[in-house]
DRENDODO-465222 format. One record per residue: x, y, z of N, C-alpha, C in turn. Coordinates in steps of 0.2 Angstrom, whole numbers, padded with zeros to 4 digits, always signed. Layout:
// DRENDODO-465222
XYZXYZXYZ...
***
This chain:
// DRENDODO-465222
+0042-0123-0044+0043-0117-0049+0045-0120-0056+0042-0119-0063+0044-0120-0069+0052-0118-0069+0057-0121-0074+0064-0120-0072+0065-0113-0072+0063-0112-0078+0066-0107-0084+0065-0100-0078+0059-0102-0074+0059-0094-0070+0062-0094-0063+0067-0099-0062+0072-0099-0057+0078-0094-0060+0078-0093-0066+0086-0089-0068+0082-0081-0069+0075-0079-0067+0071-0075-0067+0072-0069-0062+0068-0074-0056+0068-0070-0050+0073-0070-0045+0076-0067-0042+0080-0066-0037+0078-0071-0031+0083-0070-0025+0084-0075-0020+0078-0074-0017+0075-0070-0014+0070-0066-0011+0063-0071-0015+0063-0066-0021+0056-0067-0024+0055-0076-0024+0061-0077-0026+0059-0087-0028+0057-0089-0019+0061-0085-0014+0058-0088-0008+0050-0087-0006+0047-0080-0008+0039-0081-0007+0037-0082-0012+0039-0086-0019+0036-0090-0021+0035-0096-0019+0040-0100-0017+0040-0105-0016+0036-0107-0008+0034-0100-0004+0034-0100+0002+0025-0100+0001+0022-0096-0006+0016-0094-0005+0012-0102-0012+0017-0105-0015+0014-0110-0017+0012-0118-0011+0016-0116-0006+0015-0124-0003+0007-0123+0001+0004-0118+0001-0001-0121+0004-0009-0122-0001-0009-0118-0007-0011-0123-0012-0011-0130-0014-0004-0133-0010-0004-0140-0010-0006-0144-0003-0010-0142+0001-0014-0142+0009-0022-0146+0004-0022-0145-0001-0030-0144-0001-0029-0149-0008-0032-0154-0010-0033-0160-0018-0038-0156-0019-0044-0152-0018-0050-0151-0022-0048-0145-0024-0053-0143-0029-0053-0137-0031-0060-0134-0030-0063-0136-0027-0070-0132-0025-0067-0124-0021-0073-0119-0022-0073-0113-0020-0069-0113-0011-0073-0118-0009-0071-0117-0001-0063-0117-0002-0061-0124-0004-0055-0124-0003-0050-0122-0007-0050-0117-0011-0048-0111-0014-0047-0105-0010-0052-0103-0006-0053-0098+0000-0049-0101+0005-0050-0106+0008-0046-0110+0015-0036-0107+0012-0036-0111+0005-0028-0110+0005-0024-0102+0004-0029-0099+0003-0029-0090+0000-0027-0087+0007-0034-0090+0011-0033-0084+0018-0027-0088+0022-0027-0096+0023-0019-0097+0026-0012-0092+0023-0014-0093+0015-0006-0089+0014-0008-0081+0018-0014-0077+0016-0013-0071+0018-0012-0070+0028-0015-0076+0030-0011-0076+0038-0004-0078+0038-0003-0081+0035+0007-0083+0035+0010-0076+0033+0009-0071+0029+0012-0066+0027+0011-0059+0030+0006-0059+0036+0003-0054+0038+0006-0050+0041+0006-0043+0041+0009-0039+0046+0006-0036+0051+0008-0034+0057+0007-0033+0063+0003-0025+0060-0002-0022+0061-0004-0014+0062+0002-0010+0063+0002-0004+0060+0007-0002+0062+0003+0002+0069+0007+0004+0077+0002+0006+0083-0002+0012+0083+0000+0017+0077-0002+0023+0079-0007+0023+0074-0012+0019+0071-0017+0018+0065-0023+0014+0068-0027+0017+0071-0034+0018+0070-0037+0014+0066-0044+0008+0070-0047+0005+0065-0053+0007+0066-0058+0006+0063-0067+0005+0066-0070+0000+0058-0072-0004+0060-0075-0009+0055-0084-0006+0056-0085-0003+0049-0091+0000+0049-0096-0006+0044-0105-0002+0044-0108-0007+0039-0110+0001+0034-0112-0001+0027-0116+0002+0025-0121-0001+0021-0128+0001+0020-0134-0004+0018-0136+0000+0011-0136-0003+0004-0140+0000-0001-0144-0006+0001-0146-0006-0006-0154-0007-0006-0156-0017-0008-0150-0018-0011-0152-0024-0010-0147-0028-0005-0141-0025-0001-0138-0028+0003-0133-0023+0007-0133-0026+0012-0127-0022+0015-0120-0025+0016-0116-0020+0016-0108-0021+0016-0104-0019+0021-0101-0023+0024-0095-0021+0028-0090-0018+0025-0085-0012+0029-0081-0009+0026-0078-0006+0033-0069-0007+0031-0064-0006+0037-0061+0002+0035-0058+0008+0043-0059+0015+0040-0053+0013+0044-0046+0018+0043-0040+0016+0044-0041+0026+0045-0034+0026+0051-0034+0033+0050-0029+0035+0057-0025+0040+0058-0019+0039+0062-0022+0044+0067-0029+0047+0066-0031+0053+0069-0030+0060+0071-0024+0060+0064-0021+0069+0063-0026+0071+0059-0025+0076+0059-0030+0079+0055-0030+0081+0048-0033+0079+0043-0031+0080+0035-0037+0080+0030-0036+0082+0025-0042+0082+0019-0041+0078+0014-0041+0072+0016-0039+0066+0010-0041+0060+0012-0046+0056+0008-0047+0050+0009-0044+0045+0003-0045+0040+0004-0043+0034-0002-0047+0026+0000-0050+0025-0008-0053+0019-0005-0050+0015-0008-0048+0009-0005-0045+0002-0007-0051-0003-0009-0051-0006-0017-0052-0012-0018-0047-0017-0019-0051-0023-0013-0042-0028-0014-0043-0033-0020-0039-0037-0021-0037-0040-0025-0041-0046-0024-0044-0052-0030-0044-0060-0028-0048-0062-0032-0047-0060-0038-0053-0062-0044-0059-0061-0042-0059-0059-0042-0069-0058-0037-0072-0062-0035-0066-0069-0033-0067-0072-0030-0066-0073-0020-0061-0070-0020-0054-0071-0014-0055-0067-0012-0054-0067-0005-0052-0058-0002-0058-0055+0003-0054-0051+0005-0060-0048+0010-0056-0043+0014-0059-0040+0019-0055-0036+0024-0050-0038+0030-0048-0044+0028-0042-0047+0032-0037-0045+0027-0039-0051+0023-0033-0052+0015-0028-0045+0014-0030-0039+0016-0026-0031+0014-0028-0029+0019-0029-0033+0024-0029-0026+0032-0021-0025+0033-0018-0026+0032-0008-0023+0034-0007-0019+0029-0008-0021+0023-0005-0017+0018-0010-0010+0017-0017-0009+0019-0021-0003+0020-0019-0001+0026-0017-0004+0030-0014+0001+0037-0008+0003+0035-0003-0001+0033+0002+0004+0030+0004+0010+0025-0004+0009+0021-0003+0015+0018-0005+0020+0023-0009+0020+0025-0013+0025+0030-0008+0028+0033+0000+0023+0038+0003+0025+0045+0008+0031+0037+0009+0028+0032+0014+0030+0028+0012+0039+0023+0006+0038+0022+0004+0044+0018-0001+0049+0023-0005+0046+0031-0008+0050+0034-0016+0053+0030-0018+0049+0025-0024+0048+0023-0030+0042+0026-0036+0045+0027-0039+0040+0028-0042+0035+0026-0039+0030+0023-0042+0023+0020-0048+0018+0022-0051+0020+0018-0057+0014+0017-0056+0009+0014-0057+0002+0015-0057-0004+0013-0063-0006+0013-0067-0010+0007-0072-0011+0006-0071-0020+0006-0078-0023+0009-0079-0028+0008-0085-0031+0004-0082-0029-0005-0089-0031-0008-0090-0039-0009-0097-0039-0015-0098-0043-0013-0094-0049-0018-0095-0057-0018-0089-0060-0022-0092-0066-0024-0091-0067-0030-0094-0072-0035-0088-0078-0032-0093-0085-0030-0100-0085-0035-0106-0084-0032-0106-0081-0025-0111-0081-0023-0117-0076-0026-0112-0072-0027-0116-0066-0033-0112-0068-0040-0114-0064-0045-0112-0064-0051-0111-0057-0053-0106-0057-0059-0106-0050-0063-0113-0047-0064-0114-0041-0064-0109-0036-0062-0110-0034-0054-0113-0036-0051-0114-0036-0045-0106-0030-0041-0104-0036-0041-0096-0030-0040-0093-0024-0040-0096-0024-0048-0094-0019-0050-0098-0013-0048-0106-0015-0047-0112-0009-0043-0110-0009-0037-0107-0015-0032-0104-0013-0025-0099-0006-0025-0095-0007-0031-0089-0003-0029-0092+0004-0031-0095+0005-0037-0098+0011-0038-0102+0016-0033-0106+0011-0030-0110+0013-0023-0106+0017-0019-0102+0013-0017-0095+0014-0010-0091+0020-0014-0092+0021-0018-0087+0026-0022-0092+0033-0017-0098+0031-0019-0103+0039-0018-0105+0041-0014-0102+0036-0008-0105+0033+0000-0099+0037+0001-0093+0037+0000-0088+0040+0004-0085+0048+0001-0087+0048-0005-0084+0054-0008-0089+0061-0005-0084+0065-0001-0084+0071-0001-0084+0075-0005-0088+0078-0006-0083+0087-0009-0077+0092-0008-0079+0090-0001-0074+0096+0003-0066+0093+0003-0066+0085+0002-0061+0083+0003-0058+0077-0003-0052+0080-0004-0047+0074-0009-0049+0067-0008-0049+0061-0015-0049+0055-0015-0046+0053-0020-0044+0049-0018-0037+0043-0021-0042+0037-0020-0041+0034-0028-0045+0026-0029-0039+0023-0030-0038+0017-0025-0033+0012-0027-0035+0005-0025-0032+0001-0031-0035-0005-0033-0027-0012-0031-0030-0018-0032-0023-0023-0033-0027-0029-0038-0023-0029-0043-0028-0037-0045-0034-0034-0048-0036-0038-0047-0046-0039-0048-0050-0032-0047-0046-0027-0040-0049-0022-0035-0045-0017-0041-0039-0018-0044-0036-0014-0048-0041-0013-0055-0045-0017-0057-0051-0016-0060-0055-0013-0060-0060-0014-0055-0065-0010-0049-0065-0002-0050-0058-0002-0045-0053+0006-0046-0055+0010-0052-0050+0005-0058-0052+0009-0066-0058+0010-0067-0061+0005-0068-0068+0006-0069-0075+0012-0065-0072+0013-0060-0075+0020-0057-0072+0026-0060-0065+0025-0059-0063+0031-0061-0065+0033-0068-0065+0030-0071-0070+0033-0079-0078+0034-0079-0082+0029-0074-0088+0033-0073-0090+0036-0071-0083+0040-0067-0088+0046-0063-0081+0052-0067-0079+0051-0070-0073+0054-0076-0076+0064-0077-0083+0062-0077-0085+0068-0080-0090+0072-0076-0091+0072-0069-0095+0072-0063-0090+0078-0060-0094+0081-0054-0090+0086-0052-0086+0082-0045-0088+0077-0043-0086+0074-0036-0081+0068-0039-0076+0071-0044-0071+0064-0046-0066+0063-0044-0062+0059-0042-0055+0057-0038-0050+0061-0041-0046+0062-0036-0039+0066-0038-0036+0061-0043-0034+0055-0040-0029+0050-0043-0034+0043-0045-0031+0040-0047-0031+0033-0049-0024+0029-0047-0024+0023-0043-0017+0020-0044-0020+0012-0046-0017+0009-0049-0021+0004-0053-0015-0002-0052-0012-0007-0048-0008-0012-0046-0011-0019-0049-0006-0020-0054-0006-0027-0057-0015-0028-0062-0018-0023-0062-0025-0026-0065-0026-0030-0068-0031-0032-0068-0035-0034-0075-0037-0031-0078-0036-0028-0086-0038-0022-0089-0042-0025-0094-0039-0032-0096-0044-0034-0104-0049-0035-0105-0051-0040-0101-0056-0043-0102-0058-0050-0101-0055-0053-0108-0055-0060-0108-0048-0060-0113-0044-0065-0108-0036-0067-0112-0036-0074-0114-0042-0077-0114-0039-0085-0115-0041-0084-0124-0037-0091-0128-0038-0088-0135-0032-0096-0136-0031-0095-0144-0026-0100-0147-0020-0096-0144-0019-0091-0143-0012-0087-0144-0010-0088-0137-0006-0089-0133-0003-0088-0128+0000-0084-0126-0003-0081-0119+0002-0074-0116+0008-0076-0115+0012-0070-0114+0019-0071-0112+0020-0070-0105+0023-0074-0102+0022-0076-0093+0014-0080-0094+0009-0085-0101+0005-0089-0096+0004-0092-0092+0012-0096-0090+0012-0099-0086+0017-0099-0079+0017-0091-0078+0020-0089-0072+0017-0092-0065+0023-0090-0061+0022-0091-0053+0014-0087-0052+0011-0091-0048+0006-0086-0042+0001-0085-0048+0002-0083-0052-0006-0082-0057-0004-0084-0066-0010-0088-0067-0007-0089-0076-0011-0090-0078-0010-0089-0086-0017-0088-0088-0022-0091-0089-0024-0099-0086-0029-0102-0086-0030-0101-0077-0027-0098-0074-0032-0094-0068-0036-0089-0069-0031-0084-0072-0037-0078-0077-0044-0080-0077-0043-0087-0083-0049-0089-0087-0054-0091-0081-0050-0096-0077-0055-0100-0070-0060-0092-0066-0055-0087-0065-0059-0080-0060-0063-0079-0066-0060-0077-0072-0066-0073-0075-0074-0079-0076-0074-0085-0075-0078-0090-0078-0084-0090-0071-0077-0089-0065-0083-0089-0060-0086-0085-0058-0083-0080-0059-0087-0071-0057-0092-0070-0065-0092-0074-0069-0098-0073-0075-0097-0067-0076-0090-0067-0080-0088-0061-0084-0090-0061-0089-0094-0055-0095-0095-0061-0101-0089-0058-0104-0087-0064-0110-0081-0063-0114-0080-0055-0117-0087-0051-0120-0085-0047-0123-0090-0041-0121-0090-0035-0120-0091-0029-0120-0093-0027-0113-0089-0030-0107-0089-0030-0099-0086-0024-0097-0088-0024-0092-0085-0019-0087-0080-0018-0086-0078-0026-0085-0068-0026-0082-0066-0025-0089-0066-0025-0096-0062-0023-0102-0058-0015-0101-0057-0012-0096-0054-0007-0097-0052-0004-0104-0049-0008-0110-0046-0006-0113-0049-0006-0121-0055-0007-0120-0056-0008-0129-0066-0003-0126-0068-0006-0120-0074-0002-0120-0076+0003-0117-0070+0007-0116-0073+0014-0112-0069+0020-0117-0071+0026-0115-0068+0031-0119-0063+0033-0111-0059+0035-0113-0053+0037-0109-0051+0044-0107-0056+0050-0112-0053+0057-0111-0056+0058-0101-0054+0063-0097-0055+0068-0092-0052+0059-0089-0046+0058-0088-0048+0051-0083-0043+0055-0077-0041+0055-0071-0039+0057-0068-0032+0057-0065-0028+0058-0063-0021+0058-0062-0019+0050-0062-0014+0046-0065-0016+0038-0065-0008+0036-0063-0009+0031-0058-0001+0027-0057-0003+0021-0060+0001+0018-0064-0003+0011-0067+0005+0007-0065+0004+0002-0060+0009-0004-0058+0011-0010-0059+0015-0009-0064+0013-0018-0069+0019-0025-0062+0018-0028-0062+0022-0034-0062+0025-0039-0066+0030-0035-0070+0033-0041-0074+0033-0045-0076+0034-0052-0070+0031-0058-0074+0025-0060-0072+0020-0057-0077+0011-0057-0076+0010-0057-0082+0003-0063-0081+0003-0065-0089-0004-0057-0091-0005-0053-0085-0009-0048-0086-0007-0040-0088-0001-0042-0089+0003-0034-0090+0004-0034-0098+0004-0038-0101+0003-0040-0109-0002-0032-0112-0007-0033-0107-0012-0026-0110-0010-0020-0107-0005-0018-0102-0004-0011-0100-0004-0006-0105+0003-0009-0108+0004-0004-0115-0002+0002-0119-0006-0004-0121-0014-0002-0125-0017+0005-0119-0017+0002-0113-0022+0006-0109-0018+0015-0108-0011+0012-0106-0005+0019-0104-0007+0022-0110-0007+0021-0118-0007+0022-0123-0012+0028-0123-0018+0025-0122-0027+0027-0122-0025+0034-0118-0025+0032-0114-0025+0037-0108-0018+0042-0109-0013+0042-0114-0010+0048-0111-0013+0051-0118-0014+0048-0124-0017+0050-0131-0023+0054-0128-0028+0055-0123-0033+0058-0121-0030+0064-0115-0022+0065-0115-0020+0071-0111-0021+0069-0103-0022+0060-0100-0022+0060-0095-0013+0060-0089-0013+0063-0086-0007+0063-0084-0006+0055-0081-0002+0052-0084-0001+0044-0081+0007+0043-0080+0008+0038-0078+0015+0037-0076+0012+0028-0074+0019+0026-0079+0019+0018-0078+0023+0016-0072+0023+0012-0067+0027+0009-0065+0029+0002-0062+0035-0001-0068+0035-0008-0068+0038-0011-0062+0036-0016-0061+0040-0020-0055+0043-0026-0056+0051-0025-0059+0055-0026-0061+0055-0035-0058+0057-0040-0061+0057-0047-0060+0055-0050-0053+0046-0046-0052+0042-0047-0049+0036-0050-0051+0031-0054-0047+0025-0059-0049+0021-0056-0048+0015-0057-0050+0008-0056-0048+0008-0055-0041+0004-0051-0039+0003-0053-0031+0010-0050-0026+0014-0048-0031+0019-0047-0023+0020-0039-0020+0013-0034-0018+0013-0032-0012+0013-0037-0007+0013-0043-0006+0012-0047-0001+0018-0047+0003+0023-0046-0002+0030-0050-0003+0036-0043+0001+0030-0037+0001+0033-0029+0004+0041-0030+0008+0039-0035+0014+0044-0034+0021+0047-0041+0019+0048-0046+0014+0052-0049+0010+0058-0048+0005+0056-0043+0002+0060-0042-0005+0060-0035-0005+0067-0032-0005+0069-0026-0009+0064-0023-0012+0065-0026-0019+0061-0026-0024+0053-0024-0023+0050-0028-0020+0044-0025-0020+0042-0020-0012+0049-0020-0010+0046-0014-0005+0049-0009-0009+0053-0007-0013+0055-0001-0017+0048+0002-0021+0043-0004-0023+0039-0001-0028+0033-0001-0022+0031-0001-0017+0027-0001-0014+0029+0008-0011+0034+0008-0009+0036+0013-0005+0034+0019-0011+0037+0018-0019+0032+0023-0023+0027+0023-0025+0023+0019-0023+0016+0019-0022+0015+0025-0017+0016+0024-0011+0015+0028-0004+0016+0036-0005+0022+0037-0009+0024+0041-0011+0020+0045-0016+0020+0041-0021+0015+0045-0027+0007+0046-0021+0005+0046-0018-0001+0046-0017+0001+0053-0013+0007+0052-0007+0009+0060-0004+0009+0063-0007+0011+0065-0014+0014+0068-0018+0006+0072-0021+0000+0067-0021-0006+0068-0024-0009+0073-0021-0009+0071-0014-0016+0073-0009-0012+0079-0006
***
């Protein structure tokens, strides 16, 4: 860890950072595999047991030019509330393992049905491919009869916003929005250098490598949350930054947009925390305090 961000984080946080950088050092190449290989070791080092009274069924659904698996979590009480999870990993990483503990534990904590999707991920596709997954799966799962919460992390916290504004003006539109650590801008890389670009866990020449690979283009994309969409009807919004992220630079702009347009939002920062650390939940104080109002705000929703 760079010095200056030891006098940063607390005991805890510097320990999964320190615990979640050594296995990027497992692997000398930088090719896609072994970028994946070091990703899912850390997400099995860190994983939590289900919680026992939560319910799983690993389903498929087939559009038209491909089919997608996707995991349905649910405690088997009866309720009229779903929520779909897009997970995090630059549209690279990730899948229905990487967030199977953390989508169970919303499920055992809030008693909503969770869906987890596994779209698809560049580079084997390219933009906007992702982006048409997650909108599909939005239309796949939404009922009428019944409440929906879109919650995102990372890259998935993209996805999230991104739905929640196209379908903004439709009669089958989400109650909530909860948006963790996203990507909102676009393209960060530039002469100017963010503040945290060279943070634990994510910096901004990572940024630049996910968006290069998933063939985001620099300007007038999908992921720009913040400069190419209009913002009025958006829907109840939790937006959760992590402080030392070199991606929380753009929150400001978006909170700004969105309450200027009468969207009820609420910021929630996570105090000398990194990218990535819902990981870090059953480790640190810290980020089981802002997870637990995550859980919370979503009870409070549905």
């Amino acid at each position: 860890m760079i010095p200056k961000y030891e006098k940063i984080f607390d005991d805890e946080i510097k320990k999964f950072i320190r615990i979640s950088e050594t296995f990027p050092k497992k692997y000398v190449g930088n090719s896609i595999e072994d970028i994946r290989k070091s990703y899912n070791e850390m997400v099995k080092y860190f994983k939590q047991a289900r919680p026992p009274n939560v319910l799983v069924e690993d389903k498929k659904v087939s559009f038209k030019e491909r089919s997608l698996n996707y995991r349905q979590y649910s405690t088997g009480a009866d309720n009229k509330s779903d929520l779909i999870y897009f997970h995090g990993g630059g549209f690279v990483l990730g899948g229905l393992e990487s967030h199977d503990d953390i989508c169970a534990e919303i499920c055992e904590g809030t008693g909503v049905n969770v869906f987890l999707l596994d779209y698809s991920l560049a580079p084997e596709v390219k933009y906007p491919e992702f982006f048409i997954d997650a909108i599909r799966f939005y239309y796949y799962i939404k009922n009428p009869e019944r409440r929906l919460v879109l919650v995102g992390d990372s890259a998935g916290g993209t996805l999230a916003g991104f739905v929640s504004n196209k379908v903004r003006n439709v009669t089958i539109r989400p109650e909530a929005q909860i948006l963790i650590y996203p990507d909102l801008a676009g393209h960060i890389s530039g002469s100017n250098k963010r503040q945290f670009s060279d943070a634990p866990l994510l910096t901004q020449d990572d940024v630049d490598f996910y968006h290069k690979c998933a063939g985001l283009p620099e300007k007038r994309g999908l992921h720009d949350l913040t400069r190419n969409f209009d913002n009025d009807n958006m829907p109840k919004t939790l937006l959760v930054s992590a402080e030392i992220d070199p991606l929380a630079q753009d929150y400001p702009g978006y909170f700004e947009s969105l309450e200027q347009h009468g969207c009820d939002i609420t910021f929630l920062e996570g105090k000398g925390l990194p990218h990535g650390f819902l990981r870090a939940r059953h480790l640190s104080k810290k980020a089981r305090s802002v997870f637990d109002e995550i859980t919370k705000f979503i009870s409070q929703t549905i």
